[in-house]
C-alpha positions as CSV (number, residue, x, y, z in Angstrom):
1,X,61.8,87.8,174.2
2,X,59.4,90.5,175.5
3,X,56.6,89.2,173.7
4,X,57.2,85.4,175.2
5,X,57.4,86.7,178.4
6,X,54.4,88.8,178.2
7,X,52.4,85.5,177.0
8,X,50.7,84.5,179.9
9,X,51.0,80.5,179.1
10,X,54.2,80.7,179.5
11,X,54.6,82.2,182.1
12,X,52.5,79.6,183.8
13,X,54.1,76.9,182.3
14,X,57.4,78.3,183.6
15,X,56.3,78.2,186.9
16,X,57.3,74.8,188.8
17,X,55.6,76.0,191.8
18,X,53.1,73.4,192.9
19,X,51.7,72.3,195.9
20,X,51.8,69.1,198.3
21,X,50.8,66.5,196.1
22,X,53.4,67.9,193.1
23,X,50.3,69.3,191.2
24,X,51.6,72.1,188.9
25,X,49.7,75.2,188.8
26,X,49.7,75.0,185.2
27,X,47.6,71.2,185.2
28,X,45.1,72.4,187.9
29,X,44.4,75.5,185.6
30,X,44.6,72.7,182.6
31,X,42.9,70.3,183.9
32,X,39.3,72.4,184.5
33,X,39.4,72.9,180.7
34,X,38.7,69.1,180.0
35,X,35.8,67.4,179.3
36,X,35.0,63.7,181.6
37,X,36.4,61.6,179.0
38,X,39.7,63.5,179.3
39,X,39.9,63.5,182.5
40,X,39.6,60.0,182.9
41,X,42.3,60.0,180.4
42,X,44.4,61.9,182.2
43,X,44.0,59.8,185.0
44,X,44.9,57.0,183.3
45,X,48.3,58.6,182.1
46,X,49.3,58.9,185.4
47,X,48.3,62.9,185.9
48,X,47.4,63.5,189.9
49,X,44.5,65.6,189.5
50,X,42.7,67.0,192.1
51,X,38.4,67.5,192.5
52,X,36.5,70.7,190.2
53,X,34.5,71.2,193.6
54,X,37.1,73.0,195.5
55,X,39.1,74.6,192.2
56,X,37.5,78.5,193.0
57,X,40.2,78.0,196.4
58,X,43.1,77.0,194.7
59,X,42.5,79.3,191.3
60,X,43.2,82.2,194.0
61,X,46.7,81.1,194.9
62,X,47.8,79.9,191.3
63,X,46.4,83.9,190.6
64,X,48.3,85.2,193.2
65,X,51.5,83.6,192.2
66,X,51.1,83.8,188.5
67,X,50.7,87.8,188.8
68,X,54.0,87.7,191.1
69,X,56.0,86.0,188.5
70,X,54.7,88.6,185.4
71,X,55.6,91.4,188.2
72,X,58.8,90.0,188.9
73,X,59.6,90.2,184.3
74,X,57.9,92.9,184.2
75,X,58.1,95.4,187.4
76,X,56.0,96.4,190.2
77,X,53.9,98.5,188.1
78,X,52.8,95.8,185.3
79,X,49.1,95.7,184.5
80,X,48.9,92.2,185.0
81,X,46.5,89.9,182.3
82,X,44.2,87.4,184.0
83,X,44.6,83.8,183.9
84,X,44.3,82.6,180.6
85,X,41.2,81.0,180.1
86,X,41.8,76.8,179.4
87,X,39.2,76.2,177.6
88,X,41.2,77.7,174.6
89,X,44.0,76.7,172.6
90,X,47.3,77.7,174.4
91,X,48.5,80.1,171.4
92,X,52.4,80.9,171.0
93,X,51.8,81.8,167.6
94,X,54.5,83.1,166.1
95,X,57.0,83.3,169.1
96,X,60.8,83.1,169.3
97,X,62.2,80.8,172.3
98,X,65.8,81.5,172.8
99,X,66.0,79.4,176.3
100,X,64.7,76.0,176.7
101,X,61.5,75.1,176.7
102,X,60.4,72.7,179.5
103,X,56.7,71.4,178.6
104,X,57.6,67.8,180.1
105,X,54.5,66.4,181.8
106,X,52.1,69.1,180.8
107,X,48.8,68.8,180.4
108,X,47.2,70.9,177.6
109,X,43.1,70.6,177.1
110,X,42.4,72.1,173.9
111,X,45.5,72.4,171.8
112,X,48.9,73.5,171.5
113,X,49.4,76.3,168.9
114,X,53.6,76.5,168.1
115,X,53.0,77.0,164.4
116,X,55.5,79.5,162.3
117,X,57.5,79.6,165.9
118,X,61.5,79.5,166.4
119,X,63.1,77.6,168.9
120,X,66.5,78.3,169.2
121,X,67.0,75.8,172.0
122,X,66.1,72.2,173.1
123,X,62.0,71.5,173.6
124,X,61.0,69.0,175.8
125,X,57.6,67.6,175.5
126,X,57.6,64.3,176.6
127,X,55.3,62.6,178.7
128,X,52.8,65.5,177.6
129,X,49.0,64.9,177.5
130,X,47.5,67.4,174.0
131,X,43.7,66.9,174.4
132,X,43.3,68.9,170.8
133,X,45.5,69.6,168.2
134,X,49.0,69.9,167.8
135,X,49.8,72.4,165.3
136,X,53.6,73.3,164.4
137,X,53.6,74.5,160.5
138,X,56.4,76.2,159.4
139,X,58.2,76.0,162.7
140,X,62.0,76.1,163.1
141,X,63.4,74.1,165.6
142,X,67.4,74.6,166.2
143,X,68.1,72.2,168.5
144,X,66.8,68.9,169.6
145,X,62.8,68.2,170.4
146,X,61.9,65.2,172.5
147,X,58.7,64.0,172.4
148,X,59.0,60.6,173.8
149,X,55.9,59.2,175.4
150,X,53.7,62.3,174.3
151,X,50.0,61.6,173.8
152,X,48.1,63.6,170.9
153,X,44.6,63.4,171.0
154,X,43.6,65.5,168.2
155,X,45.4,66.1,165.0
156,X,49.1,66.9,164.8
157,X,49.4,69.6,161.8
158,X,53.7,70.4,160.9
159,X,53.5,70.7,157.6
160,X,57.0,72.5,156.8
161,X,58.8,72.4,160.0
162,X,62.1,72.3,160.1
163,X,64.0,69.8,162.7
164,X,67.5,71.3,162.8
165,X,68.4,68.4,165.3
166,X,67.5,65.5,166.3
167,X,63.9,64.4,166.3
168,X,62.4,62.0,168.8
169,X,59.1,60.9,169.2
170,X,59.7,57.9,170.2
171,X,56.4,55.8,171.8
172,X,54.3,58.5,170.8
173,X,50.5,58.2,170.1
174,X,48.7,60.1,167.8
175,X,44.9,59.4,167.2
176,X,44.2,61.8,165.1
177,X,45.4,62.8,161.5
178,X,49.2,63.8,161.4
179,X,50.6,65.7,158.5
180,X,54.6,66.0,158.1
181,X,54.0,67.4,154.9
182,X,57.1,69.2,153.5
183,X,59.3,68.7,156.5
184,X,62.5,68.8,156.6
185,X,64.7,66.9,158.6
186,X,68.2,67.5,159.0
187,X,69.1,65.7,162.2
188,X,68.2,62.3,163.3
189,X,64.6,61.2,163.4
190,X,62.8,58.8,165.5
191,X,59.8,57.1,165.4
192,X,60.6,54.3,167.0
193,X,57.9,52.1,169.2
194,X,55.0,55.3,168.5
195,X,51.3,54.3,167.5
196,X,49.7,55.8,164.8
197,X,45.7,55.8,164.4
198,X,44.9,57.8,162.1
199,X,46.3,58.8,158.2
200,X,50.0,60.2,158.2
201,X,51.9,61.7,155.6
202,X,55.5,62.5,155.2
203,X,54.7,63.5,151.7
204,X,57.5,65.7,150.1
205,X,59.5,65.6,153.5
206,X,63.1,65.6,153.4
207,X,65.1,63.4,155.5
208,X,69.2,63.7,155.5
209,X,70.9,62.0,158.1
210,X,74.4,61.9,156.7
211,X,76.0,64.1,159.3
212,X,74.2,61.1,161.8
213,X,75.3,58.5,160.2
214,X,71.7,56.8,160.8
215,X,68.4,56.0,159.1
216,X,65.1,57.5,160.2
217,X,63.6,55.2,162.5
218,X,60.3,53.5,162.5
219,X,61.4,50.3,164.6
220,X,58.0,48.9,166.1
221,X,56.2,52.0,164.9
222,X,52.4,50.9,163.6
223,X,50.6,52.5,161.7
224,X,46.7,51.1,162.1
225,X,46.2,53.7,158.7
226,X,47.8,54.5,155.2
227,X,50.9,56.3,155.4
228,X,52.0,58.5,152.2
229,X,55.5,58.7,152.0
230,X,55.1,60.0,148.1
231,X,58.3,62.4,147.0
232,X,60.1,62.1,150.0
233,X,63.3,62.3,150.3
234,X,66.0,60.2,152.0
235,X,69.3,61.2,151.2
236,X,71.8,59.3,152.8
237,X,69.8,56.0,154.5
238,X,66.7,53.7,153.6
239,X,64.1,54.1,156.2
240,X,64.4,51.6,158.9
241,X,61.4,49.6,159.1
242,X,62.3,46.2,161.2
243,X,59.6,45.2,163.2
244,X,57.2,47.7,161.9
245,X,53.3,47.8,161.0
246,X,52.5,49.4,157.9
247,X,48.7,49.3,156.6
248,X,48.7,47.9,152.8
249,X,48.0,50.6,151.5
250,X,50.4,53.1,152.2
251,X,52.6,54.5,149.5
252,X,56.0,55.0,148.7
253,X,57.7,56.7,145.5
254,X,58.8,53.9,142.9
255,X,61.6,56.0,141.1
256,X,65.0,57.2,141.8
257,X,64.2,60.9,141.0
258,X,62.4,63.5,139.1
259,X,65.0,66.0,137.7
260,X,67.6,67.5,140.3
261,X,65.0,65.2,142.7
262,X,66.7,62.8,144.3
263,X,63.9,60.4,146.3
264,X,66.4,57.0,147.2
265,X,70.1,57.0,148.3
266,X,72.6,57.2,145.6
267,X,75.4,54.8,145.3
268,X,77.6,58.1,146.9
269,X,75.7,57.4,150.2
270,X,77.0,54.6,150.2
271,X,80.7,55.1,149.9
272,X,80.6,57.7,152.2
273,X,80.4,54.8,154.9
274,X,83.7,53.7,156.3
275,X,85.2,50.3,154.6
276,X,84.9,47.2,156.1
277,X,81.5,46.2,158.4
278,X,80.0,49.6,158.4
279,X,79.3,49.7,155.1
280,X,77.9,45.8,154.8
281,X,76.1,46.7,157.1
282,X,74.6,49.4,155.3
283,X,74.0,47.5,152.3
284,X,71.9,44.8,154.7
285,X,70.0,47.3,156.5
286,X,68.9,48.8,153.1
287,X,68.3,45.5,151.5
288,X,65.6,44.8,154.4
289,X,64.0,48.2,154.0
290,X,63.7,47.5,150.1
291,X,62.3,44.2,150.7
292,X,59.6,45.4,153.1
293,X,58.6,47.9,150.2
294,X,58.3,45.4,147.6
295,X,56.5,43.2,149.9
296,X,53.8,46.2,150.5
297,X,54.0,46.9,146.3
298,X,53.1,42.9,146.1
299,X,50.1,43.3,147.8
300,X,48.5,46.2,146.5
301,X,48.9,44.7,142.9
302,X,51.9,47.2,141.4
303,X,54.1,45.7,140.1
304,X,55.9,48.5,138.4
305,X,56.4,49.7,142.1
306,X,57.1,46.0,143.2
307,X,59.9,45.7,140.5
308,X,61.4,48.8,141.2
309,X,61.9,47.7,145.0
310,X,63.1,44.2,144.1
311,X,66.0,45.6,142.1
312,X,66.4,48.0,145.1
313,X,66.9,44.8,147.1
314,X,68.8,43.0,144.7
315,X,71.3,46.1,144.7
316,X,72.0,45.9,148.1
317,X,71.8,42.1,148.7
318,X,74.9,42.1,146.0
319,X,76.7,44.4,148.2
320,X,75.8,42.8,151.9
321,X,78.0,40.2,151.0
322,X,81.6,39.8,149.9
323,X,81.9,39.7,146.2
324,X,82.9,36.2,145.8
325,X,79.4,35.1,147.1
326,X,77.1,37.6,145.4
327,X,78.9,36.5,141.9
328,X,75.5,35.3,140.6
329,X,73.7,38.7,141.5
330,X,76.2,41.1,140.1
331,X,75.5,38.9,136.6
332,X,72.3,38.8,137.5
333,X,72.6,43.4,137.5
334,X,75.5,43.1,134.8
335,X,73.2,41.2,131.9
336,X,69.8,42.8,132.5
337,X,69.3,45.1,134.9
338,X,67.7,42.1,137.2
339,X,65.2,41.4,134.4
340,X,64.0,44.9,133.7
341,X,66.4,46.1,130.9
342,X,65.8,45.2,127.4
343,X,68.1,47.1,126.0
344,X,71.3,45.7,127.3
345,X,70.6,42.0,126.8
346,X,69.7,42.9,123.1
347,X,73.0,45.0,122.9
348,X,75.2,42.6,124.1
349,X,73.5,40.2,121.7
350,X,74.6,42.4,118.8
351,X,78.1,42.7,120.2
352,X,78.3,38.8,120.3
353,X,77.1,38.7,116.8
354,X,79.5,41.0,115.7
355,X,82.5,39.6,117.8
356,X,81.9,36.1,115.9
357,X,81.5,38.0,112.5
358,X,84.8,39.2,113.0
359,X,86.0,35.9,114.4
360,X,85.0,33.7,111.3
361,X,86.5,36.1,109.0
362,X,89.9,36.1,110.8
363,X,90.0,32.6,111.7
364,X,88.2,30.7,108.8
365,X,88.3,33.2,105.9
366,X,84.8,34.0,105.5
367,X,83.7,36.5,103.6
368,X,81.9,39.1,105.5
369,X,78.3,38.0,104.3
370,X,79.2,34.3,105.3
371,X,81.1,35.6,108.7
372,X,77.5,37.5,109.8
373,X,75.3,34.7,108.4
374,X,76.7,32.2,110.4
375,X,77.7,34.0,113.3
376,X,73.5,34.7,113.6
377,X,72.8,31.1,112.7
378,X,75.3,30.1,115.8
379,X,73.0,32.9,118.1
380,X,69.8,31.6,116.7
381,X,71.0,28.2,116.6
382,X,67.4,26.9,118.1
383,X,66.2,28.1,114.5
384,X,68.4,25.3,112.4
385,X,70.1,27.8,110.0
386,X,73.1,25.9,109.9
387,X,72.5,22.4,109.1
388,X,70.0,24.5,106.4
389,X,71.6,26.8,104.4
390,X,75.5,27.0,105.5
391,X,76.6,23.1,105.5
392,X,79.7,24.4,103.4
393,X,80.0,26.7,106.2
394,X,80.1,24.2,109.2
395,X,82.7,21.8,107.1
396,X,85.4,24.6,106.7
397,X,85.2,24.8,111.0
398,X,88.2,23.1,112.9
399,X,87.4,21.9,116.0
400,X,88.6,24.3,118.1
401,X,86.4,27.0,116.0
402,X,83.5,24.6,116.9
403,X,84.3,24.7,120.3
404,X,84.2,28.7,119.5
405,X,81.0,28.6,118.0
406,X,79.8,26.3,120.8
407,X,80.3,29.2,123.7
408,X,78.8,31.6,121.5
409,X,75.6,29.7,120.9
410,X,75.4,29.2,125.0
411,X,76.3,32.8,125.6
412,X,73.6,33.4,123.4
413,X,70.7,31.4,125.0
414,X,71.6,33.7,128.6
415,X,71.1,36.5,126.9
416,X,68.2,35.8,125.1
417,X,66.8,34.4,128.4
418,X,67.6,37.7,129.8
419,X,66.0,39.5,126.8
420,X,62.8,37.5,127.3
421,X,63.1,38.2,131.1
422,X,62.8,41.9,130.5
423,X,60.4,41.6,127.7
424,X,58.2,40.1,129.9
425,X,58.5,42.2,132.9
426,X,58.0,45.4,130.5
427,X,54.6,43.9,129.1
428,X,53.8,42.9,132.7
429,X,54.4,46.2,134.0
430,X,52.2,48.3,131.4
């Protein structure tokens, strides 16, 4: 704590002195550190700034009361620091924040530096203006950040940050490059209505948002550049992208894991939802986020990823619905895998086979040559083997061992569609 206090930004950013037009000390010092587009900028964002001319007046009283304040921590005989100097990055590198942090409204002219910092209580940095970057790498945050509304001119760097809590930066805007690389985040997080100019990645991040109960949310979020969401991790929810703008070519990871990796939900995520609406719901919420990743797959021409996302969908379309009416797409997942399996259409091909070879030689006294010949003739019927070589065969059949014969041959041509199906989707993949 004696090293934040002794940090003369914060000090000045703790101060809510201002004067009569609700000018902070901390945005007049702020503000002479921008350049004319800035402060137009600032302007624009609703910050009450007043003229450069007649700053050397007012720089005296925000002296007088900033040395009062580091006095007041410190005591009466505290060599005082000068006013920081705004034309530099405000630096907390490094710094534990056990209280709240308050940096609502701030103005901050050449970046925020809160990289390898822990906060061990809320942050608030909505509404803030960053004319620079934003740098938070390997920063623990305990407890909640709010963001909402911040505007980030420069890049936003938090590679391997932690988000304890929740997460909102909600209508956000970020014009430069932002890089959640390796991120974890355990509490709720919200993107929700932000703007996006620049490349983002969330590569490698980690997003678990069972104890929520809620996806990560990119409602309305656009994103006018690729975003990389490669090896991330979801753990209990699909992303929530309704209403979003992704660019086309932004990338997501087309497998269910790599080793103890898990990169999609598991079907335990999904029991873990109470019975009943909740968990249709589920199922219909994830559905929608599959579907808008097979769409983006579609259009950048992969269809190995675009496959992998349509089963994804096909999953949870099967389970939006009460069994009765998602009949067809549980067959659909039961005989092939929703045309990507080739080995369990051609397995249940060989159990047919070898259910009717033991049929015929129950029911018809076959011997077990003629049993398997005919019971592949009745698979492969398309082929004419039994009007060929096994008309003794076909005369020793009763009806109702035709009629047996019959089902097989039409239980044969679905799976043998099926087996096609994923033969061609394999080939079409590679």
């Amino acid at each position: 704590m004696s090293n934040l206090l002794e940090n003369p930004w914060y000090v000045l950013a703790q101060l809510q002195q201002a004067d009569d037009t609700g000018l902070s000390f901390f945005n007049d010092l702020c503000a002479q550190g921008l350049t004319d587009d800035q402060w137009r900028l600032a302007q624009a964002r609703g910050f009450r700034l007043k003229p450069r001319e007649n700053f050397r007046l007012r720089k005296n009283n925000i002296k007088v009361a900033f040395q009062a304040e580091m006095k007041r921590l410190h005591g009466a005989d505290y060599a005082c620091p000068e006013l920081p100097d705004p034309h530099q990055p405000i630096d907390f590198y490094g710094l534990a924040f056990p209280e709240k942090c308050d940096f609502s409204g701030l103005l901050i002219p050449n970046g925020l530096l809160l990289n390898e910092c822990h906060f061990e209580a809320p942050v608030d940095l909505s509404g803030a203006l960053i004319c620079g970057t934003l740098n938070m790498t390997n920063t623990t945050f305990d407890k909640k950040v709010s963001a909402k509304g911040v505007l980030i001119e420069g890049a936003c760097d938090a590679k391997w940050a932690k988000f304890e809590s929740e997460a909102l930066f909600t209508e956000g805007t970020f014009q430069g490059p932002v890089d959640f690389h390796g991120a974890r985040f355990d509490g709720r997080a919200i993107f929700s209505k932000a703007r996006f100019a620049h490349h983002v990645s969330f590569r490698n991040c980690h997003f678990d948002q069972a104890s929520q109960g809620k996806p990560v949310n990119f409602i309305n979020t656009v994103f006018e550049q690729p975003v990389d969401f490669r090896r991330a991790q979801f753990g209990s929810h699909y992303p929530d992208f309704a209403g979003a703008t992704l660019h086309d070519r932004s990338q997501f990871t087309a497998q269910d894991c790599d080793g103890d990796i898990r990169f999609w939900p598991g079907k335990e995520a999904a029991s873990k939802q109470r019975r009943g609406l909740d968990r249709l719901r589920y199922h219909a919420k994830s559905r929608e986020s599959a579907a808008v990743m097979r769409q983006l797959s579609g259009r950048q021409g992969t269809p190995d990823a675009e496959h992998f996302f349509f089963r994804k969908e096909m999953y949870h379309a099967a389970r939006a619905m009460p069994w009765y009416q998602a009949w067809h797409i549980l067959a659909y997942q039961f005989f092939s895998n929703f045309g990507y399996s080739v080995a369990r259409p051609a397995s249940l091909i060989t159990l047919l086979w070898a259910a009717g070879t033991w049929f015929y030689v129950q029911s018809v006294s076959f011997g077990i040559g003629q049993a398997m010949a005919y019971s592949f003739a009745a698979i492969f019927k398309f082929f004419g083997f039994q009007r060929t070589y096994l008309e003794e065969e076909v005369a020793q059949l009763t009806g109702w061992m035709e009629v047996f014969a019959a089902g097989q041959t039409a239980l044969a041509f679905i799976l043998l569609f099926f087996l096609g199906l994923g033969l061609r989707t394999r080939f079409r993949l590679k």
